[in-house]
ModelCIF file with pLDDT and N, C-alpha, C, O atoms, coordinates in Angstrom:
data_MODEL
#
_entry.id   MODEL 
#
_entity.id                         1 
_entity.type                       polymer 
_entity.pdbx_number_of_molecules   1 
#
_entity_poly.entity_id                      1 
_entity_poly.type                           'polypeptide(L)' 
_entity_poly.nstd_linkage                   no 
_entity_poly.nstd_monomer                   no 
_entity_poly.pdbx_seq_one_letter_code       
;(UNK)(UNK)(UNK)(UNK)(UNK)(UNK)(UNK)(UNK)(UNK)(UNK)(UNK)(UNK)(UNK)(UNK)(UNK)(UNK)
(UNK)(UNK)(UNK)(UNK)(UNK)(UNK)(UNK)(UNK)(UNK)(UNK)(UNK)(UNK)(UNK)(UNK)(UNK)(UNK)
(UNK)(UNK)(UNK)(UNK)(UNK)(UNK)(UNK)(UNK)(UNK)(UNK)(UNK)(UNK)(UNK)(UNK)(UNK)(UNK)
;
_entity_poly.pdbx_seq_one_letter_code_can   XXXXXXXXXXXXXXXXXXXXXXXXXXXXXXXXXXXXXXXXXXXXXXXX 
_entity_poly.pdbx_strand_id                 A 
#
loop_
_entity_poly_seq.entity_id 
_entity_poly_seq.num 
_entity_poly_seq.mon_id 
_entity_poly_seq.hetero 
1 1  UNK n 
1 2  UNK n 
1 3  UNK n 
1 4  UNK n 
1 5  UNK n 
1 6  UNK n 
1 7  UNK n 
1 8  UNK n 
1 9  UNK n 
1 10 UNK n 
1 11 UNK n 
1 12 UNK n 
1 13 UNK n 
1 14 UNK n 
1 15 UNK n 
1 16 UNK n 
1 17 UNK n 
1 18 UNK n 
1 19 UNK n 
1 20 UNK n 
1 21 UNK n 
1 22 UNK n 
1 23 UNK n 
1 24 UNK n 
1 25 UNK n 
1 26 UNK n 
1 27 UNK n 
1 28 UNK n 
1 29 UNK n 
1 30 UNK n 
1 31 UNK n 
1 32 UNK n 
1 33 UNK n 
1 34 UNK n 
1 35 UNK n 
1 36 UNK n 
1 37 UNK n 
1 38 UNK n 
1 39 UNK n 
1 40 UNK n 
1 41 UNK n 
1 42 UNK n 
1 43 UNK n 
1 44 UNK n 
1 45 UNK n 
1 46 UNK n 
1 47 UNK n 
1 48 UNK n 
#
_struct_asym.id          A 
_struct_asym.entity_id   1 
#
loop_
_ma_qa_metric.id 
_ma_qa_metric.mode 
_ma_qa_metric.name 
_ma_qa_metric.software_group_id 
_ma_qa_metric.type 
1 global pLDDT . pLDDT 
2 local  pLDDT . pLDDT 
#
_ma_qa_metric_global.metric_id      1 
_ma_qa_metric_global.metric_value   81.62 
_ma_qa_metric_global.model_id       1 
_ma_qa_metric_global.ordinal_id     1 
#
loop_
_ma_qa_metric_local.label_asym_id 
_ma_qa_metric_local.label_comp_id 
_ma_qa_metric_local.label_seq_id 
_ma_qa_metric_local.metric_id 
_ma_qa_metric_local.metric_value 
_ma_qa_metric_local.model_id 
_ma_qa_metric_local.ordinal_id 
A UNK 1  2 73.00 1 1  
A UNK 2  2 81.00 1 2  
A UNK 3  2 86.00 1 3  
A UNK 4  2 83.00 1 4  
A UNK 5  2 86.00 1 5  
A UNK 6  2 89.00 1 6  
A UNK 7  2 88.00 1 7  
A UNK 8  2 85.00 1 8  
A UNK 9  2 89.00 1 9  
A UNK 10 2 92.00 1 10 
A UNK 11 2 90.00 1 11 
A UNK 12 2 92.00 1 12 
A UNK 13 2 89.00 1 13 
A UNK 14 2 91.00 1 14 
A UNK 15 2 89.00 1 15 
A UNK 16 2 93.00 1 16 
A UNK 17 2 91.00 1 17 
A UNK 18 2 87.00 1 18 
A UNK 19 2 88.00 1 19 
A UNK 20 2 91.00 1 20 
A UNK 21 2 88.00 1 21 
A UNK 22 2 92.00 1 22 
A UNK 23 2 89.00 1 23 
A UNK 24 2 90.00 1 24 
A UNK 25 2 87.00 1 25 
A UNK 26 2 84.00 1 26 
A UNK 27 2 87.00 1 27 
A UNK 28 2 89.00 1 28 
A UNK 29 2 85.00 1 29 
A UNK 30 2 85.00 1 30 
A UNK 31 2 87.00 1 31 
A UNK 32 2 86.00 1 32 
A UNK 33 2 81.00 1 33 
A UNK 34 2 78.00 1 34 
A UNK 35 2 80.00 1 35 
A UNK 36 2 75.00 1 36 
A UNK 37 2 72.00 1 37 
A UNK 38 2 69.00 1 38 
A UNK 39 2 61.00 1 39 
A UNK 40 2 69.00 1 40 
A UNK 41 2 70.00 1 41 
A UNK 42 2 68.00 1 42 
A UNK 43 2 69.00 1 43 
A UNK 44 2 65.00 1 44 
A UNK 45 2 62.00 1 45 
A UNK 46 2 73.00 1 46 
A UNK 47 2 68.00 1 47 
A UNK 48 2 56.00 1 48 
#
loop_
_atom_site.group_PDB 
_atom_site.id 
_atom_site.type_symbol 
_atom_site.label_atom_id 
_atom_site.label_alt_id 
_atom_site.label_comp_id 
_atom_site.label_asym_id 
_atom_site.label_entity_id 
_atom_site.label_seq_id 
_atom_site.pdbx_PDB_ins_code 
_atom_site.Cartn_x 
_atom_site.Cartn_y 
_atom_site.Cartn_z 
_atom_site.occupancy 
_atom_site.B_iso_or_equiv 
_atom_site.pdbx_formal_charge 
_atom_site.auth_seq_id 
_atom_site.auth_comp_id 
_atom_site.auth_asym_id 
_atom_site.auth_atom_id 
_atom_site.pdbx_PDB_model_num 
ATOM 1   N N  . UNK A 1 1  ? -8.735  -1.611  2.034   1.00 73.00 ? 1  UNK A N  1 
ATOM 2   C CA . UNK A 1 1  ? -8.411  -2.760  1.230   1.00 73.00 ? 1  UNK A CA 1 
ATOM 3   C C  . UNK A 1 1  ? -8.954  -2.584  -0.186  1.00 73.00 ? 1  UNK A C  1 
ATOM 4   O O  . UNK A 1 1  ? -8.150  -2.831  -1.084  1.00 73.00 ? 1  UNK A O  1 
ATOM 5   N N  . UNK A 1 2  ? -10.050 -2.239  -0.500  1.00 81.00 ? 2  UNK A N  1 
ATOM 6   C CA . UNK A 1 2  ? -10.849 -1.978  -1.351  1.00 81.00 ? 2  UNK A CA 1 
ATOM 7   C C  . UNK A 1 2  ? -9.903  -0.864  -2.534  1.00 81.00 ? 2  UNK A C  1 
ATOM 8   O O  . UNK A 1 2  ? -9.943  -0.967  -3.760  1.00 81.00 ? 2  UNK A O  1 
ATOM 9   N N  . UNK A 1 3  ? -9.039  0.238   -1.686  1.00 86.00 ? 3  UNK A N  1 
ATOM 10  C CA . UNK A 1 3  ? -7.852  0.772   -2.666  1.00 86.00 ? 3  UNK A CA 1 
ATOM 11  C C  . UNK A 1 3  ? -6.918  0.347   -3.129  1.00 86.00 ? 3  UNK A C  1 
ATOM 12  O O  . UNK A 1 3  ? -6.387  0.639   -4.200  1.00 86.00 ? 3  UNK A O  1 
ATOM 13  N N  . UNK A 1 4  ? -6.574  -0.521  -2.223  1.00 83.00 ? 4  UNK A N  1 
ATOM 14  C CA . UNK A 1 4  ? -5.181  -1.547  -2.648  1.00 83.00 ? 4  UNK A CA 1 
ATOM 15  C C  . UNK A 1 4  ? -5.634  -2.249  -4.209  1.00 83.00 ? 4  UNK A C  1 
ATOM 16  O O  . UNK A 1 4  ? -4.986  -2.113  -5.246  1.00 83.00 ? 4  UNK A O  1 
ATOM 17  N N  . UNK A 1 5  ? -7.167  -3.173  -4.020  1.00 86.00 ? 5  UNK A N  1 
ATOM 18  C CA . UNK A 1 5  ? -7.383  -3.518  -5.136  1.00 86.00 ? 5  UNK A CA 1 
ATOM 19  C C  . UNK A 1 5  ? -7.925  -2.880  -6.509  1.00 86.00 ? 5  UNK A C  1 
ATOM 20  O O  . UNK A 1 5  ? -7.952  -3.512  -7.564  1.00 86.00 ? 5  UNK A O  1 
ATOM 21  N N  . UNK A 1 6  ? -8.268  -1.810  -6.393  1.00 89.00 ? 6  UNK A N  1 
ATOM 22  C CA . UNK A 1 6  ? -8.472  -0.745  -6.952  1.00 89.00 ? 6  UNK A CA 1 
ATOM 23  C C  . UNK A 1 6  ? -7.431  -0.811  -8.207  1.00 89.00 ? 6  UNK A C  1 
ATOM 24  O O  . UNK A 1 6  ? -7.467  -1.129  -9.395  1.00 89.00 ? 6  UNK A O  1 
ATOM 25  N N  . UNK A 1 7  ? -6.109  -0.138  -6.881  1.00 88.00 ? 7  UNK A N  1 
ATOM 26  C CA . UNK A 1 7  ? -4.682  0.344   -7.480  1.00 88.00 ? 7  UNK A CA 1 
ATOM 27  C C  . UNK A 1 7  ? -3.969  -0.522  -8.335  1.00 88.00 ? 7  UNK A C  1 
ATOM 28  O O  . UNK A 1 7  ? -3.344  -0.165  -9.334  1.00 88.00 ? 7  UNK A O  1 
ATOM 29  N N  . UNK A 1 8  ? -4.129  -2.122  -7.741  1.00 85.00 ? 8  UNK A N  1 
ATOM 30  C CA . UNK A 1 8  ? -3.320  -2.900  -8.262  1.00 85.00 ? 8  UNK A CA 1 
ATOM 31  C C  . UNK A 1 8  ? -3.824  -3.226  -9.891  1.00 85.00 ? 8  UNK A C  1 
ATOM 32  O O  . UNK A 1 8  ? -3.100  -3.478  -10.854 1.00 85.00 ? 8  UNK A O  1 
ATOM 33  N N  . UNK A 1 9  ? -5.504  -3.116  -9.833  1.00 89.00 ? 9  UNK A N  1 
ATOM 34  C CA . UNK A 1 9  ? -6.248  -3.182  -11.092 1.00 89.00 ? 9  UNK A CA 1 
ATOM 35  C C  . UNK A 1 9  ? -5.814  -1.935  -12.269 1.00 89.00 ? 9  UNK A C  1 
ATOM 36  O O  . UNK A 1 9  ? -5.972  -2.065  -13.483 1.00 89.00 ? 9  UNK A O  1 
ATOM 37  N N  . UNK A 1 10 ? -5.249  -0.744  -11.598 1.00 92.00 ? 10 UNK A N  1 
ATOM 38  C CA . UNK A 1 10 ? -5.103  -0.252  -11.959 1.00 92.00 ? 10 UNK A CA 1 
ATOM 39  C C  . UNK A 1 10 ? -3.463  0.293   -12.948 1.00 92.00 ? 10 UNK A C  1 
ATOM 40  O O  . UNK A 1 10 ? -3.131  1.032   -13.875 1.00 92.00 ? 10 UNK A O  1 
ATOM 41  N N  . UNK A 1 11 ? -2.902  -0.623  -12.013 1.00 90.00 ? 11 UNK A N  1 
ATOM 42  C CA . UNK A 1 11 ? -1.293  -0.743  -12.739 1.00 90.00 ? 11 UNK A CA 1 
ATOM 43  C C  . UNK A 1 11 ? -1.240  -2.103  -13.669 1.00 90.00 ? 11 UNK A C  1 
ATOM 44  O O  . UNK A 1 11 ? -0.201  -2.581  -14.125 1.00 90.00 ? 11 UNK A O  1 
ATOM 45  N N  . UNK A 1 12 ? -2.548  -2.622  -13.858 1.00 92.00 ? 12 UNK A N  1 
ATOM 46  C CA . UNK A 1 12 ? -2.816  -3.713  -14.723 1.00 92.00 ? 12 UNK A CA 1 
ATOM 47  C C  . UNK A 1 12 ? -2.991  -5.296  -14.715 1.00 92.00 ? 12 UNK A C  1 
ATOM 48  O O  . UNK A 1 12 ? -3.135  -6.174  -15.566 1.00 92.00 ? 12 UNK A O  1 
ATOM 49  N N  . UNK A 1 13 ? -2.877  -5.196  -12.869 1.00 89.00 ? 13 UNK A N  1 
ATOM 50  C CA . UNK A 1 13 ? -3.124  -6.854  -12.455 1.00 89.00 ? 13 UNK A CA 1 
ATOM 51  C C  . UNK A 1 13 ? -4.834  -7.351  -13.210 1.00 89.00 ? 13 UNK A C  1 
ATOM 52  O O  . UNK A 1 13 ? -5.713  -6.493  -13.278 1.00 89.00 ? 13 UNK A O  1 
ATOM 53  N N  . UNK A 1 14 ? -5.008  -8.329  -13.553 1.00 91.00 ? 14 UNK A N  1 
ATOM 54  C CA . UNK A 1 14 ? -6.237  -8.674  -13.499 1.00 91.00 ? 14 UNK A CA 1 
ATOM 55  C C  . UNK A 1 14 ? -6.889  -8.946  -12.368 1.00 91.00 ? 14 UNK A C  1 
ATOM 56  O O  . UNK A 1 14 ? -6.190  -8.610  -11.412 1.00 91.00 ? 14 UNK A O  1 
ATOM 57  N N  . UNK A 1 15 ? -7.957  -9.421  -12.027 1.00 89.00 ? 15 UNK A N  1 
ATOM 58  C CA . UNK A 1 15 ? -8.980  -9.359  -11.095 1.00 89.00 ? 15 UNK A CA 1 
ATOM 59  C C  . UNK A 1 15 ? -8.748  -10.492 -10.558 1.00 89.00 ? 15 UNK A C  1 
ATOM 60  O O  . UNK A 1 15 ? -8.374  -10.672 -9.399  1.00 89.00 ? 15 UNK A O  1 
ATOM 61  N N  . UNK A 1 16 ? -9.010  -11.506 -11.576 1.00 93.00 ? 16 UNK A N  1 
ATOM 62  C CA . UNK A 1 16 ? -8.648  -13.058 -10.836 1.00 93.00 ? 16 UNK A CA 1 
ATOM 63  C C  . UNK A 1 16 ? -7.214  -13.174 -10.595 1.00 93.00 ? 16 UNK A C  1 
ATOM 64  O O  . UNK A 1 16 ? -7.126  -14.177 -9.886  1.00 93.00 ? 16 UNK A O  1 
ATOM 65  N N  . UNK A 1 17 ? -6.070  -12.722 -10.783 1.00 91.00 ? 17 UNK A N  1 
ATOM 66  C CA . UNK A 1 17 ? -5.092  -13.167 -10.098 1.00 91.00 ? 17 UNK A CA 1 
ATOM 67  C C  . UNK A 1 17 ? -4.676  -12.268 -8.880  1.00 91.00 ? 17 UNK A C  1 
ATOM 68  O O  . UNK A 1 17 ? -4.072  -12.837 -7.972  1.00 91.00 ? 17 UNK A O  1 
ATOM 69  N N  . UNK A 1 18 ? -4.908  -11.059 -8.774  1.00 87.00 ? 18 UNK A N  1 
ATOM 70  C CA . UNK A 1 18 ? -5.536  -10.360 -7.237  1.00 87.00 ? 18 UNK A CA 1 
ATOM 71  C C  . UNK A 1 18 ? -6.341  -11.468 -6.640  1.00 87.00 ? 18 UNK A C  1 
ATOM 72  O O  . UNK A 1 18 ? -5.722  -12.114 -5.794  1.00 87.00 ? 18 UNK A O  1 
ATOM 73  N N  . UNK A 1 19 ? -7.721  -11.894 -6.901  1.00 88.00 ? 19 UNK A N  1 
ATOM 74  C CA . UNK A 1 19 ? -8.183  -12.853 -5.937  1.00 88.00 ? 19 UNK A CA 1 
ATOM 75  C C  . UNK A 1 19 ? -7.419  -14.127 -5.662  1.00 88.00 ? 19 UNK A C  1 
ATOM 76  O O  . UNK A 1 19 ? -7.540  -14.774 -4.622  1.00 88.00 ? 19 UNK A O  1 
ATOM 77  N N  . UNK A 1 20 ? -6.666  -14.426 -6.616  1.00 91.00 ? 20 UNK A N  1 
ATOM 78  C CA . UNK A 1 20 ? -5.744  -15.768 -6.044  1.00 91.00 ? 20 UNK A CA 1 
ATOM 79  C C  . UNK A 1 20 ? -4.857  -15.269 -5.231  1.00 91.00 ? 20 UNK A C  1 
ATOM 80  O O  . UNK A 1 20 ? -4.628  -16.209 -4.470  1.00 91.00 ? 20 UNK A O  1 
ATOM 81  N N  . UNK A 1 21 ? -4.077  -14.205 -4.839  1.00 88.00 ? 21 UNK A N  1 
ATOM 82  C CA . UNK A 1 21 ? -3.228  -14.239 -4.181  1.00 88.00 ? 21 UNK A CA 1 
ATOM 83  C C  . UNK A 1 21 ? -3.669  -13.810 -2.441  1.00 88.00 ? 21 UNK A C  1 
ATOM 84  O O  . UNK A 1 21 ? -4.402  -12.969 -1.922  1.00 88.00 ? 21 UNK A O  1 
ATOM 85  N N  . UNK A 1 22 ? -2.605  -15.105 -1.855  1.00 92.00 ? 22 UNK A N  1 
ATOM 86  C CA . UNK A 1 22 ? -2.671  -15.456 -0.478  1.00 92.00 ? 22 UNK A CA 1 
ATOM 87  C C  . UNK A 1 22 ? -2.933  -13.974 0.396   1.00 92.00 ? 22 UNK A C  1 
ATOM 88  O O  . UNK A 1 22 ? -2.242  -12.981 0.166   1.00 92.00 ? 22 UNK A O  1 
ATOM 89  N N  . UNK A 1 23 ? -3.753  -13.980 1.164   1.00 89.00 ? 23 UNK A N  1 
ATOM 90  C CA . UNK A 1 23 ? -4.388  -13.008 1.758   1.00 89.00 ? 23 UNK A CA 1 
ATOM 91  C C  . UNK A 1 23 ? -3.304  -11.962 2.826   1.00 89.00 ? 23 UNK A C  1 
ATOM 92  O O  . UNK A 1 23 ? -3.116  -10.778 3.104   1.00 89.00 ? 23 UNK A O  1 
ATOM 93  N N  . UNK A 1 24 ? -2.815  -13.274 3.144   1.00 90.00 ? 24 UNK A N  1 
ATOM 94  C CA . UNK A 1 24 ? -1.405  -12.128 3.939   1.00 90.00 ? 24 UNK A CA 1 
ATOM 95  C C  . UNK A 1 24 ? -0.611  -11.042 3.083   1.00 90.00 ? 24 UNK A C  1 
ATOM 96  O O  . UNK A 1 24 ? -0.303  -9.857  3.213   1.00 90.00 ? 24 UNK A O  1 
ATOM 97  N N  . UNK A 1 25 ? -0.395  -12.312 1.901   1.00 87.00 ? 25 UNK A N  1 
ATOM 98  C CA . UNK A 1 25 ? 0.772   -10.972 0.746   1.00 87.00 ? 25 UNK A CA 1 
ATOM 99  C C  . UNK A 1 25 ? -0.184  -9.758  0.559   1.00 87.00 ? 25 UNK A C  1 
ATOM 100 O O  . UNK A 1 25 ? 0.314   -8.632  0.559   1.00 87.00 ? 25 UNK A O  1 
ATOM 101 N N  . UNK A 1 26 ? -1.303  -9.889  0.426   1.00 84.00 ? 26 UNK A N  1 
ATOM 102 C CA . UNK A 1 26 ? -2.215  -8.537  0.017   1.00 84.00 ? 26 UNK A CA 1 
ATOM 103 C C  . UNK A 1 26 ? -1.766  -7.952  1.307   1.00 84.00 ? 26 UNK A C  1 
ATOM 104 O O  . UNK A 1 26 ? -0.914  -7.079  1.140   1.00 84.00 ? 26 UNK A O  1 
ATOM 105 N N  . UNK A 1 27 ? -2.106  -8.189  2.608   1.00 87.00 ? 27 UNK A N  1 
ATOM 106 C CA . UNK A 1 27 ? -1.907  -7.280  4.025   1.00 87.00 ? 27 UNK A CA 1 
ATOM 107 C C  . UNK A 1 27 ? -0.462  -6.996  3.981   1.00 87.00 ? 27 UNK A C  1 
ATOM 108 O O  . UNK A 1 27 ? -0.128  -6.067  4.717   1.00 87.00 ? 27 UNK A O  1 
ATOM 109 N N  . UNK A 1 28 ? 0.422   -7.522  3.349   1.00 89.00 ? 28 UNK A N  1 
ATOM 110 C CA . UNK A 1 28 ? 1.835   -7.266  3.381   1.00 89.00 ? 28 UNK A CA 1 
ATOM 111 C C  . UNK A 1 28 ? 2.029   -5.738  2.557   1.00 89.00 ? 28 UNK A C  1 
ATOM 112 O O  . UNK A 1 28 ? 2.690   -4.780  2.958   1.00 89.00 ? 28 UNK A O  1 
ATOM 113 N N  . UNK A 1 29 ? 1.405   -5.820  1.562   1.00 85.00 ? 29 UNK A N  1 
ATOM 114 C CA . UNK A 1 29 ? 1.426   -4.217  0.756   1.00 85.00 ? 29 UNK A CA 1 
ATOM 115 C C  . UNK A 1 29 ? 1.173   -3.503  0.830   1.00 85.00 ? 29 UNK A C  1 
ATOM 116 O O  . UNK A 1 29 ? 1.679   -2.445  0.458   1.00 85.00 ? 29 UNK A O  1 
ATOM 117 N N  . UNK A 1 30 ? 0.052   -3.755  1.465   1.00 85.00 ? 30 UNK A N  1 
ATOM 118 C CA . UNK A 1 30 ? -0.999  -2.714  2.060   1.00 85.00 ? 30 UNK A CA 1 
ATOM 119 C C  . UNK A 1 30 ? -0.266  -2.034  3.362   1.00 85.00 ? 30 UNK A C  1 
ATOM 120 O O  . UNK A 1 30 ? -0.231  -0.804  3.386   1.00 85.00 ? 30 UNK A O  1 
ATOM 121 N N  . UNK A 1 31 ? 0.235   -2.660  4.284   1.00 87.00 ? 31 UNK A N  1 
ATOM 122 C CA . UNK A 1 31 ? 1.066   -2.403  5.044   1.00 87.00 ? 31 UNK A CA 1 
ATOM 123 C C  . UNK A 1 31 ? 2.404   -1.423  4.656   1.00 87.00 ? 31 UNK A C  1 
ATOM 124 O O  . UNK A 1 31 ? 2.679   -0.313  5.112   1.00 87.00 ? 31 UNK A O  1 
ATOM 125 N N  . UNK A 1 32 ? 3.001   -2.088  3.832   1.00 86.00 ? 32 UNK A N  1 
ATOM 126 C CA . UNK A 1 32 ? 4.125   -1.463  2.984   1.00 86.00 ? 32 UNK A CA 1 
ATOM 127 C C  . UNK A 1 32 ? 3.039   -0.094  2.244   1.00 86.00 ? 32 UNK A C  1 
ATOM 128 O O  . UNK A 1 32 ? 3.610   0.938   2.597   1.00 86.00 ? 32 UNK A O  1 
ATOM 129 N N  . UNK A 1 33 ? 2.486   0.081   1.877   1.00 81.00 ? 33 UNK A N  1 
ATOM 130 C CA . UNK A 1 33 ? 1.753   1.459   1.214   1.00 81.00 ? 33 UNK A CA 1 
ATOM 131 C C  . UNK A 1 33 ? 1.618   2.593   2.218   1.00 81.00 ? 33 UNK A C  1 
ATOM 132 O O  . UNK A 1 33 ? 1.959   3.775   2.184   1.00 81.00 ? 33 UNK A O  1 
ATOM 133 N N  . UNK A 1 34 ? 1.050   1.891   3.061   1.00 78.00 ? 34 UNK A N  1 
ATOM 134 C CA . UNK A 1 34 ? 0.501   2.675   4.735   1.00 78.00 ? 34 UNK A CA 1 
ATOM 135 C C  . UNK A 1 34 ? 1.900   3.060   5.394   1.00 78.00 ? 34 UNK A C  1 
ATOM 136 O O  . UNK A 1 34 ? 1.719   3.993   6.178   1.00 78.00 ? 34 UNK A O  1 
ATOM 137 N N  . UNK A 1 35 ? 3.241   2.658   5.344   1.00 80.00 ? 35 UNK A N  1 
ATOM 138 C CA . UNK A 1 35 ? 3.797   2.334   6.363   1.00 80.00 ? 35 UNK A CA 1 
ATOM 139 C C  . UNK A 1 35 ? 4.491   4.347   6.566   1.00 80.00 ? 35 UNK A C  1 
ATOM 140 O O  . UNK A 1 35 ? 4.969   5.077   5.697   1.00 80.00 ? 35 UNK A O  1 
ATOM 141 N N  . UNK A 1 36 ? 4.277   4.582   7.819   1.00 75.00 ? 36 UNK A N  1 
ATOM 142 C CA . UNK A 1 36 ? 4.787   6.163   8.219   1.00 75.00 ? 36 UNK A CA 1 
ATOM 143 C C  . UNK A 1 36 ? 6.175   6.249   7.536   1.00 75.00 ? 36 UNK A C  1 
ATOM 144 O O  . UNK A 1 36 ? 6.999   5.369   7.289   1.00 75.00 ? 36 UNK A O  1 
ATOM 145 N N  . UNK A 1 37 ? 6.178   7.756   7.279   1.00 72.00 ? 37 UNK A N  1 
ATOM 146 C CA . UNK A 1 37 ? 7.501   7.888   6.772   1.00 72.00 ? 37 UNK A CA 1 
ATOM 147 C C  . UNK A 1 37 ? 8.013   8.707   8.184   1.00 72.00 ? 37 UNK A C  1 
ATOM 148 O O  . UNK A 1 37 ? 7.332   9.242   9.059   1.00 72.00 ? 37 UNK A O  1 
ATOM 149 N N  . UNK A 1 38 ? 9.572   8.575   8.034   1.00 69.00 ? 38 UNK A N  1 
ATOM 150 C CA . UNK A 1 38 ? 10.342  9.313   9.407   1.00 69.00 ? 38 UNK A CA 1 
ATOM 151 C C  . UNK A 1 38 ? 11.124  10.129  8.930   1.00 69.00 ? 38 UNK A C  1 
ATOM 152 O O  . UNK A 1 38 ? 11.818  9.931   7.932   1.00 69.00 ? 38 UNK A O  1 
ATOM 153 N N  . UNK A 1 39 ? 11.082  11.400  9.773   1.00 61.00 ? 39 UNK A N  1 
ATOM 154 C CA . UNK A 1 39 ? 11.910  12.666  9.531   1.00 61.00 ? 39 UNK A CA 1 
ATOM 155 C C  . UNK A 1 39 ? 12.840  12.570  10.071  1.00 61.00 ? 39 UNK A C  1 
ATOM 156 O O  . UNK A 1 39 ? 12.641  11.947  11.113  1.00 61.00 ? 39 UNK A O  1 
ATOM 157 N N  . UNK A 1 40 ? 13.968  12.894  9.935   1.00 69.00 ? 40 UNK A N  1 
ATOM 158 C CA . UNK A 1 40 ? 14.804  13.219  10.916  1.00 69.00 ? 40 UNK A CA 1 
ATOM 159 C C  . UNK A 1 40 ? 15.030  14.408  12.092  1.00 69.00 ? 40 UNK A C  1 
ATOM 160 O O  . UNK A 1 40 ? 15.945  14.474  12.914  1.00 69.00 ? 40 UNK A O  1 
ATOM 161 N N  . UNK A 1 41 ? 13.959  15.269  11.909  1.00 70.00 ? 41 UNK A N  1 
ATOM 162 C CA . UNK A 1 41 ? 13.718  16.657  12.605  1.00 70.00 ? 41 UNK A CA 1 
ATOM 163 C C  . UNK A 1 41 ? 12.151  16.584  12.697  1.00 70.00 ? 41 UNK A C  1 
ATOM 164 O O  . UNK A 1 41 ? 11.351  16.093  11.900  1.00 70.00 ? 41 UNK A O  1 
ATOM 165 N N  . UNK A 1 42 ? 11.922  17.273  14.010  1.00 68.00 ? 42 UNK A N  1 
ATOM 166 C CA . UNK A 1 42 ? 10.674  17.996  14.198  1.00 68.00 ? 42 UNK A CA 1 
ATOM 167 C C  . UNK A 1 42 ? 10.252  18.484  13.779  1.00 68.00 ? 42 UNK A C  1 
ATOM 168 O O  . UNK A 1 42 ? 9.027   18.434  13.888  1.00 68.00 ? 42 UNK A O  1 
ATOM 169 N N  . UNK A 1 43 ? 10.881  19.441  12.882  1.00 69.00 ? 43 UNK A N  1 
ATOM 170 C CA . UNK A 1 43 ? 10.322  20.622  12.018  1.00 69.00 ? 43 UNK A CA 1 
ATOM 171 C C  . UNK A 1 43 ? 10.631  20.025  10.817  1.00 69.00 ? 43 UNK A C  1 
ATOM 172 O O  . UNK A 1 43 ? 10.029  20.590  9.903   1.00 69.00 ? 43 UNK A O  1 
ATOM 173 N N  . UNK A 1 44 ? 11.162  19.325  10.531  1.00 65.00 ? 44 UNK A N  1 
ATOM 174 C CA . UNK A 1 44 ? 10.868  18.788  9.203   1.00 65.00 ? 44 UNK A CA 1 
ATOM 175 C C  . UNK A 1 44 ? 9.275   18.075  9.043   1.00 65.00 ? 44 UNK A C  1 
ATOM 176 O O  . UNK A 1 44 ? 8.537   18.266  8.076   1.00 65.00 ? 44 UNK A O  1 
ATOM 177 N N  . UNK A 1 45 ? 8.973   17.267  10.167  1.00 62.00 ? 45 UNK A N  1 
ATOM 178 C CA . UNK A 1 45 ? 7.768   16.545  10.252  1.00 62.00 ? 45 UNK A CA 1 
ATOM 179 C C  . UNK A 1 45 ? 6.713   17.730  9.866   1.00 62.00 ? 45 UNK A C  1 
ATOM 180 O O  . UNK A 1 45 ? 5.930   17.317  9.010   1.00 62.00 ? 45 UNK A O  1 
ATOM 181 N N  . UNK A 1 46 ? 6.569   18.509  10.085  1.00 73.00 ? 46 UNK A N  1 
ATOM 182 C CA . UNK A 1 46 ? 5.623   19.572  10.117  1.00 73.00 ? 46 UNK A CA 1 
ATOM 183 C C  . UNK A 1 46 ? 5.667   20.078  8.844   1.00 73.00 ? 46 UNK A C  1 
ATOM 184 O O  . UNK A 1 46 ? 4.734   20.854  8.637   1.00 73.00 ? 46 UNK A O  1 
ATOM 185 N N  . UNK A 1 47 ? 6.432   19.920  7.886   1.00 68.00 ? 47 UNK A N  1 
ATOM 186 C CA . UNK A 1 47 ? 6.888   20.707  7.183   1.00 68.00 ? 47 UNK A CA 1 
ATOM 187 C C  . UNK A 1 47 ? 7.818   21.843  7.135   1.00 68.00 ? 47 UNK A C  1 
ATOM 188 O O  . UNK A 1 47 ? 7.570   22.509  6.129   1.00 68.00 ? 47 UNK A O  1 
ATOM 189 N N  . UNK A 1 48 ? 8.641   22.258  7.713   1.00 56.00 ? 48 UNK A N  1 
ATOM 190 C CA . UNK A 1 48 ? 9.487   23.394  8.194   1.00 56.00 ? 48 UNK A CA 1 
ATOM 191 C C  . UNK A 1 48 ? 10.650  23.252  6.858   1.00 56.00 ? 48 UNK A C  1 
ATOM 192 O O  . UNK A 1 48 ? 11.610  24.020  6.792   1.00 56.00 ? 48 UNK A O  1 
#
């Protein structure tokens, strides 16, 4: 969590309007940041 706010400070949100916003939307991005990407091949996953 601590990167999320980091990052967002870093693309230029301020601090206090990161802390105003509703705690889910933060887990919503964070989620969306994290979320696995899918290969369509096995060997693609691996790198192949």
């Amino acid at each position: 969590m601590d990167k999320l706010i980091l990052s967002l400070m870093e693309d230029g949100k301020d601090i206090n309007e990161i802390l105003n916003m509703p705690f889910h939307f933060l887990m919503d991005i964070l989620r969306e940041k994290n979320k696995p990407k899918y290969e369509k091949s096995l060997i693609a996953a691996f790198g192949g």
